[in-house]
C-alpha positions as CSV (number, residue, x, y, z in Angstrom):
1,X,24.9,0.4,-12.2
2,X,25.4,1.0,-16.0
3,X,27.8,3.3,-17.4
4,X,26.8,6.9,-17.3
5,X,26.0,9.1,-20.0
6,X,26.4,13.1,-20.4
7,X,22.8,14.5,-19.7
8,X,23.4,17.9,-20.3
9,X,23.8,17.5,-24.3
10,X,21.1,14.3,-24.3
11,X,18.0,16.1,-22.7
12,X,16.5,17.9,-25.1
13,X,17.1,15.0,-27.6
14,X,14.8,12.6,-24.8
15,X,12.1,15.2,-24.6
16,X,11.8,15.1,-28.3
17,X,12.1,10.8,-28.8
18,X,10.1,10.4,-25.8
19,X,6.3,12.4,-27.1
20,X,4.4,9.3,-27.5
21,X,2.1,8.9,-30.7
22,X,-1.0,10.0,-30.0
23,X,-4.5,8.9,-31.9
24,X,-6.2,11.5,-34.4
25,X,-8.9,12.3,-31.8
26,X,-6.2,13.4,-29.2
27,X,-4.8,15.8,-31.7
28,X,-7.9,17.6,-31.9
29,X,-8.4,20.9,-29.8
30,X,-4.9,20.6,-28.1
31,X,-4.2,23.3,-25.7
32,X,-1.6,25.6,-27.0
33,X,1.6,26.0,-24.6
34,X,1.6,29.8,-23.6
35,X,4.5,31.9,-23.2
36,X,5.5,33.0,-19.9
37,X,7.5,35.2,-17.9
38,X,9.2,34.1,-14.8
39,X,11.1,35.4,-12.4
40,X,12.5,34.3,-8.9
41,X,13.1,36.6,-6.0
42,X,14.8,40.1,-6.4
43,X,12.8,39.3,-9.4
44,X,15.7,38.4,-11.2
45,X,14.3,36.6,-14.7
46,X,14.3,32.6,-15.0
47,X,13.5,32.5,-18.8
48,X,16.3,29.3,-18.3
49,X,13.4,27.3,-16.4
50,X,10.8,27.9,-19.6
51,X,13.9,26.7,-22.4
52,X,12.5,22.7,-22.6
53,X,15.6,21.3,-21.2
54,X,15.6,19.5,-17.5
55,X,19.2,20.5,-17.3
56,X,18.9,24.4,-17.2
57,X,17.4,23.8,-13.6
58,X,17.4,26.5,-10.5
59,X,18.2,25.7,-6.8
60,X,16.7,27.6,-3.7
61,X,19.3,27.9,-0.9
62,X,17.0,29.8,1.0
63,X,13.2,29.5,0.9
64,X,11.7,32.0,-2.0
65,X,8.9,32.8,-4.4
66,X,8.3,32.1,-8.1
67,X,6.1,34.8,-10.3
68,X,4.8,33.2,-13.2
69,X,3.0,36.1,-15.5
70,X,1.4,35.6,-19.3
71,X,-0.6,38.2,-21.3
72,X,-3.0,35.0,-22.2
73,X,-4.9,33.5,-19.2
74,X,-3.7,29.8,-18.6
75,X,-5.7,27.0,-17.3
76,X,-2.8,24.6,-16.4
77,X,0.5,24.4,-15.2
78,X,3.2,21.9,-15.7
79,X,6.0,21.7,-13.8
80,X,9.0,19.7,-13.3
81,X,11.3,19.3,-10.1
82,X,14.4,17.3,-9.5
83,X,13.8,16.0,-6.1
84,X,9.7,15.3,-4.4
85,X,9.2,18.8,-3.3
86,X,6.7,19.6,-1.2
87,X,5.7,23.6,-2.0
88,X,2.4,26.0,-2.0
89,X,0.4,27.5,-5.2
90,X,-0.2,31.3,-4.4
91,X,-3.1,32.2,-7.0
92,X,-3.6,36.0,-8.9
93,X,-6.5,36.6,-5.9
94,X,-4.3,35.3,-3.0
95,X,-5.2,32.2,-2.0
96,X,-2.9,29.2,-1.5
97,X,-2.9,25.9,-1.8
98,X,-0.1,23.0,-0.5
99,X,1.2,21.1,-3.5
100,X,3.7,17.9,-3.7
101,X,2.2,15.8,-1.6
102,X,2.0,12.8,-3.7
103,X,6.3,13.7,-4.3
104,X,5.7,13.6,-8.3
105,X,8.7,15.3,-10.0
106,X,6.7,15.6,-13.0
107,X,3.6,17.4,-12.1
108,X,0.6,19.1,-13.8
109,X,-2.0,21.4,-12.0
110,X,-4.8,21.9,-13.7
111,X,-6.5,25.3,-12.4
112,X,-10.1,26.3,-11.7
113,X,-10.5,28.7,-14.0
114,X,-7.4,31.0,-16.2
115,X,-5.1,33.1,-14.6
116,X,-2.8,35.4,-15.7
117,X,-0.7,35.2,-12.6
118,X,0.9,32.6,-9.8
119,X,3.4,32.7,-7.6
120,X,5.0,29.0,-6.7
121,X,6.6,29.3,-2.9
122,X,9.0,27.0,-3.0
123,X,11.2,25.5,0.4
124,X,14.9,25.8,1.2
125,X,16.6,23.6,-1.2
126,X,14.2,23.1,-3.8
127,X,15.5,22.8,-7.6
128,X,12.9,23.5,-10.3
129,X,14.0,22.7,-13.7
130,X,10.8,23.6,-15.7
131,X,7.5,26.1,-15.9
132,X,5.6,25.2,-18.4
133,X,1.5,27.0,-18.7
134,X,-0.9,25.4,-21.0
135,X,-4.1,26.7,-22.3
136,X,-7.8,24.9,-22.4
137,X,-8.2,22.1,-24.3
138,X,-6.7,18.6,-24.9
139,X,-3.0,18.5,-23.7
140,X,0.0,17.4,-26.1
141,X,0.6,13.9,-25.4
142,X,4.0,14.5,-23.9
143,X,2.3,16.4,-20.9
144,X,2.9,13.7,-17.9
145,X,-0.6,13.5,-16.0
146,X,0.5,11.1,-13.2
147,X,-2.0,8.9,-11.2
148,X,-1.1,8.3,-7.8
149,X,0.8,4.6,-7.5
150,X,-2.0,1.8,-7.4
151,X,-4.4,1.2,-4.8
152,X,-4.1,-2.6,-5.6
153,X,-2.5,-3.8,-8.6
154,X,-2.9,-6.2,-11.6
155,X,0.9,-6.7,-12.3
156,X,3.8,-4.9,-10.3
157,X,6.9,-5.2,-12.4
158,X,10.3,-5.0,-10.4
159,X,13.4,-4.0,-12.4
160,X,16.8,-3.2,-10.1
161,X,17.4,0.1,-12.8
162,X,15.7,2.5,-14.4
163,X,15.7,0.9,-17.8
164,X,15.4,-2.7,-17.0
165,X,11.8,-2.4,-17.6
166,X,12.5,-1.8,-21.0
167,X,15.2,-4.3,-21.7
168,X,14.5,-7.3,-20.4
169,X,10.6,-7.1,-19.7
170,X,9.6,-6.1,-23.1
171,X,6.5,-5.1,-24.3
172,X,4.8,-5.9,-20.8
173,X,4.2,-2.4,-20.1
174,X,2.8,-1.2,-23.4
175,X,0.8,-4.1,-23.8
176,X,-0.6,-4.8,-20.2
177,X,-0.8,-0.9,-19.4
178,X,-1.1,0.7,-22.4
179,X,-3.7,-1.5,-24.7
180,X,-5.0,-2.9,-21.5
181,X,-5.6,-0.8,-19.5
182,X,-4.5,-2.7,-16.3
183,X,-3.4,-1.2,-13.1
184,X,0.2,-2.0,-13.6
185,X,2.8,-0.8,-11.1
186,X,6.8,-0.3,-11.8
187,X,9.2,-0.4,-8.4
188,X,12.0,0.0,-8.8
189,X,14.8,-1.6,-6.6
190,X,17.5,1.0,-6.9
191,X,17.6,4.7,-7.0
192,X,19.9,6.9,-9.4
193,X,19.6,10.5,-7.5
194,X,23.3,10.9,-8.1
195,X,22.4,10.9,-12.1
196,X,20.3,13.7,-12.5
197,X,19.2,13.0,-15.8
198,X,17.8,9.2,-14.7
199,X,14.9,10.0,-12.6
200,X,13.7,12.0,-15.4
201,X,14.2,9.4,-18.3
202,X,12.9,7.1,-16.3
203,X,9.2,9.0,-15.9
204,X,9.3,9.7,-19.3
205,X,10.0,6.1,-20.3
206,X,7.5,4.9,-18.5
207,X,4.7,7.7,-19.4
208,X,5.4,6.4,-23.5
209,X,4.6,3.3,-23.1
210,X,1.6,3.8,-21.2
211,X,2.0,3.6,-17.7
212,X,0.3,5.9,-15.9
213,X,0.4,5.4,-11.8
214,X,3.2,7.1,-10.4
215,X,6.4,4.4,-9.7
216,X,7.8,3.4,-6.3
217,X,11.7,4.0,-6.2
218,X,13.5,2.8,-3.3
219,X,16.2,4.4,-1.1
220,X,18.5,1.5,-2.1
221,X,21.5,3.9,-4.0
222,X,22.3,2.1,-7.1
223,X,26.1,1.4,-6.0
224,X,28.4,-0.1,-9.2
225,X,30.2,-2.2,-6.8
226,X,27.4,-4.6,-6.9
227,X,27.4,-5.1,-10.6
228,X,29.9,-8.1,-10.9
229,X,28.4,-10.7,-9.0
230,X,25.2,-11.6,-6.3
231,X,28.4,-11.9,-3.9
232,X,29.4,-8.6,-4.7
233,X,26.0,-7.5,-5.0
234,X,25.4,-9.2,-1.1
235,X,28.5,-7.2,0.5
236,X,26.5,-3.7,-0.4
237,X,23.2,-4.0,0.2
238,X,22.1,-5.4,3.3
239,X,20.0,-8.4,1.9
240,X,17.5,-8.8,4.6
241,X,16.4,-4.8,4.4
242,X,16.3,-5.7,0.4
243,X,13.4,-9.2,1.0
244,X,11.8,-6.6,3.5
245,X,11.3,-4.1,1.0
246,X,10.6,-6.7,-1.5
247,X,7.7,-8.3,1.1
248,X,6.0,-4.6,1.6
249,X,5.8,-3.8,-2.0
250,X,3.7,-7.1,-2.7
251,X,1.9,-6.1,0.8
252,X,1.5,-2.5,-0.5
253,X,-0.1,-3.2,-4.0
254,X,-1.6,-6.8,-3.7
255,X,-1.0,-7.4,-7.3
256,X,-2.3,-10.7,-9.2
257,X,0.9,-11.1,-10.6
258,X,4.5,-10.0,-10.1
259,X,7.5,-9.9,-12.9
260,X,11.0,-9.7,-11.9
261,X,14.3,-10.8,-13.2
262,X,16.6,-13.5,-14.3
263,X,18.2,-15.1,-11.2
264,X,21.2,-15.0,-13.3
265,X,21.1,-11.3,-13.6
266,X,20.6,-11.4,-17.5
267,X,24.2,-10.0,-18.6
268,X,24.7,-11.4,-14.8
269,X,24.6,-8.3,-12.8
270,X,24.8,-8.9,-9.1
271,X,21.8,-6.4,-8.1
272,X,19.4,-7.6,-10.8
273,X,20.4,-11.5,-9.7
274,X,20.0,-10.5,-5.6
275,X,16.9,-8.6,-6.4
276,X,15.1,-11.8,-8.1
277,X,16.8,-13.8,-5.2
278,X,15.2,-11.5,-2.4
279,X,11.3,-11.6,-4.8
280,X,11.6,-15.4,-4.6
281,X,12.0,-15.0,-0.8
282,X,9.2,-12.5,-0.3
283,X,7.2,-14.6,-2.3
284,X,6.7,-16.8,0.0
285,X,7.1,-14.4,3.0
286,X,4.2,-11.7,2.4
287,X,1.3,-13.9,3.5
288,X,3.1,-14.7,6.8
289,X,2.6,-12.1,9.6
290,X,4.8,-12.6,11.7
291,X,7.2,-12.1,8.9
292,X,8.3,-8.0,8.8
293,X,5.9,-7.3,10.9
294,X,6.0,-3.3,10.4
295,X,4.9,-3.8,6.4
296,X,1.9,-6.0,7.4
297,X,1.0,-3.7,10.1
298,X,0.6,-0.9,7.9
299,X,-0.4,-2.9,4.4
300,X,-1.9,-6.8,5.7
301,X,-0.8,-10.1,4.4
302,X,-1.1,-10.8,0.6
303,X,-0.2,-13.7,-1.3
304,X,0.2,-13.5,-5.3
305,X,-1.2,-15.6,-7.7
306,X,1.5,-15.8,-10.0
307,X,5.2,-14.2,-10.2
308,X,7.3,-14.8,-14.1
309,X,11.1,-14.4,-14.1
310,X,12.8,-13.2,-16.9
311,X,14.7,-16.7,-18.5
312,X,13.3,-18.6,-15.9
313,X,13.8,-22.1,-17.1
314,X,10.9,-24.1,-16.2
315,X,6.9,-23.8,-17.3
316,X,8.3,-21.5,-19.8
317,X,6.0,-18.8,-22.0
318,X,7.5,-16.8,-24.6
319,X,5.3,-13.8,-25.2
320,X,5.3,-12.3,-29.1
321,X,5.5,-8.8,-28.2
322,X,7.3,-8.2,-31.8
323,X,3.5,-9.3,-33.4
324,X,1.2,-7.9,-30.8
325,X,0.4,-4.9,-33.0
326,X,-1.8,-2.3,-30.1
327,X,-4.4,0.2,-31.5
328,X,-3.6,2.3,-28.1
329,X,-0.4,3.4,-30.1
330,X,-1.5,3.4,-33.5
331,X,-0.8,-0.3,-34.6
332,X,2.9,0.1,-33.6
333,X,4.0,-3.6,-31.5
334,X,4.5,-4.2,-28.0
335,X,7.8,-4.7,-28.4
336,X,8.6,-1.2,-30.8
337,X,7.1,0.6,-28.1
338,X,9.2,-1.3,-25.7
339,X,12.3,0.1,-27.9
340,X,10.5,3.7,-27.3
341,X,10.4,3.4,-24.0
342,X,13.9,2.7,-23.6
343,X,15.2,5.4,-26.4
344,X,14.0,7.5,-23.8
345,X,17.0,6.7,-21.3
346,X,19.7,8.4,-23.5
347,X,22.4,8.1,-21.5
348,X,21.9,4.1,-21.9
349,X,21.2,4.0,-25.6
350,X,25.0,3.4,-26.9
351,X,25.2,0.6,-24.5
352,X,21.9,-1.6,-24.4
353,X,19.2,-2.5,-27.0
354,X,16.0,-4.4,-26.8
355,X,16.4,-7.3,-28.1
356,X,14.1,-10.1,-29.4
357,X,16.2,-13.1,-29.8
358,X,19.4,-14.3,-28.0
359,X,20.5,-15.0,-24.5
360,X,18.9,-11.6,-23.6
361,X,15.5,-12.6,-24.9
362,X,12.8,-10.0,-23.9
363,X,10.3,-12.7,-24.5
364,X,11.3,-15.2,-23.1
365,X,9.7,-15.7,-19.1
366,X,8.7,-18.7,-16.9
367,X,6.3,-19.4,-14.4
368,X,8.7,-19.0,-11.4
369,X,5.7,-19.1,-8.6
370,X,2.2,-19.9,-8.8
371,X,-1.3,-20.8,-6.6
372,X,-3.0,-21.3,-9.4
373,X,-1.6,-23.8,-10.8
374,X,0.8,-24.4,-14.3
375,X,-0.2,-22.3,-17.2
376,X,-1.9,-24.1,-20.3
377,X,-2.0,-21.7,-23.1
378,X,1.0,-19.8,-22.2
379,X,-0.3,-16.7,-24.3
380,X,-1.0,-14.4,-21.1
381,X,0.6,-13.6,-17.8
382,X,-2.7,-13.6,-16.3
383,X,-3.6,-17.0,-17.7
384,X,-5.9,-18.4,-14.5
385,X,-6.1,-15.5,-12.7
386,X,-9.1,-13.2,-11.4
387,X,-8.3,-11.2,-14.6
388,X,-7.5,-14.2,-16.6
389,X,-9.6,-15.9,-19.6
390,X,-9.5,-18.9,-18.0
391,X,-9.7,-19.5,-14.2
């Protein structure tokens, strides 16, 4: 676990850093935010939850209702929790609708047709943090429309923090996701509910660079006793329940290929070097049924073409993200919007950099696993694969 930042003062800052560029045509027609009125049972006024911040946030002790009211008819609302949520839309003519099922803390419902009013009825310990109401037309870039995780994906990407997929992966995401347009999915191997500012930096980290199906985070609390060593690491997490999880998210998403970590932890943190020593494990575990047999109940057996560490030593690729200039973000490289993605985690930014060069190298993978055999060009991830150039 990295050292922890103040959130209060740094989340306006993030909201601000984290609006990714959007092309000319995007900027056309954009649907102007509305002003709103809210208020929360009693109704006592929550103009806090309409202020932009994630900070100035409102818990529900008890179960209870939230009027939202505008003079201009909205078409969308977009709303932002600090825990999954499930909760029920009440609209202006009565009827309601169940809501949070897919547990997205950033959220945005787009409606059938304006309203002027909605009630949000919202369970016993509930914490909203934001109401924002939209008009019709295109929506500002830093509205987070969230895709359900994959169904099967191209590349799953497995950092142990919120952040690491930044650092020490580069400009994977903004290149395979963004410019792409792959089905790339991020799970992460820790949690950081006991940081509330995290979850949220870590959604809008990901939403700038391009990804745009939901991430998996597990209920593996990131604990800073592991930090110091994979011994350290070993004594709090319980490293079978870690390859099990490991094993059911290459089950879940059947991905082509997988990228994880160094197996020396890059700075040589214990959880990041026990979660690359668990991936190599599941590797060769998920095609196996008799191997956790719960996750290939539910998901099958899946085997993965390829899986790239970060430093890996052997059949080595180096990917140029600093000169992979993408059009999706307006010529800007893979590895600048790598650097946007992680200014979005402001209570990191004084600590950690990406970095293209040194021991930390965010180019710098190798072919850790493959059935396909040794890559030849060593330009692409996929080189060989179904989605590969050539196979």
């Amino acid at each position: 676990m990295k050292k922890r930042g103040v959130c209060l003062l740094l989340a306006v800052l993030t909201a601000i850093l984290c609006a990714p560029a959007g092309t000319a045509a995007e900027q056309q027609g954009e649907a102007g935010q509305i002003e709103l009125e809210v208020r929360g049972p009693a109704g006592m006024a929550l103009q806090r939850l309409t202020d932009g911040s994630v900070s100035s946030k409102c818990s529900f002790s008890e179960k209870g209702t939230v009027e939202v009211r505008s003079s201009e008819g909205f078409a969308g609302l977009y709303l932002i929790f600090d825990r999954p949520t499930r909760w029920t839309l009440v609209h202006q003519d009565g009827g309601g609708e169940a809501r949070g099922q897919n547990g997205f803390l950033h959220e945005y419902l787009p409606l059938e047709r304006p309203e002027y009013r909605v009630e949000l009825v919202l369970p016993e310990g509930a914490v909203l943090c934001e109401v924002q109401a939209f008009g019709q037309g295109t929506l500002p870039a830093r509205v987070q429309v969230w895709q359900p995780p994959c169904e099967r994906a191209d590349l799953l990407v497995l950092p142990t923090h919120a952040d690491d997929e930044h650092l020490w992966f580069g400009g994977a995401l903004p290149y395979y996701a963004g410019e792409k347009g792959y089905d790339v999915q991020v799970a992460y191997m820790t949690n950081h509910w006991g940081e509330p500012c995290r979850p949220h930096e870590l959604l809008d980290g990901l939403w700038t660079v391009g990804v745009r199906h939901y991430p998996v985070v597990s209920e593996f609390a990131d604990l800073y006793a592991s930090k110091e060593s994979l011994e350290a690491a070993r004594e709090v997490y319980d490293e079978q329940a870690v390859t099990a999880w490991q094993v059911e998210q290459l089950r879940r998403f059947e991905p082509l290929v997988v990228l994880g970590h160094d197996v020396n932890g890059e700075y040589g943190h214990g959880a990041h070097r026990l979660n690359a020593a668990t991936l190599l494990k599941a590797l060769e575990m998920s095609g196996d049924p008799a191997v956790f047999p719960r996750s290939a109940a539910l998901y099958g057996t899946w085997q993965v073409q390829k899986c790239y560490l970060h430093l890996w030593p052997e059949n080595t690729v180096q990917m140029e993200w600093g000169e992979m200039p993408l059009q999706t973000f307006g010529g800007k490289t893979a590895l600048e919007m790598a650097a946007e993605g992680f200014a979005c985690h402001a209570s990191q930014t004084q600590w950690f950099e990406v970095r293209a060069g040194g021991k930390n190298d965010c180019r710098k993978f190798g072919l850790a696993f493959s059935a396909v055999g040794p890559d030849q060009e060593k330009k692409d991830f996929f080189e060989h694969t179904d989605r590969g150039s050539t196979n």
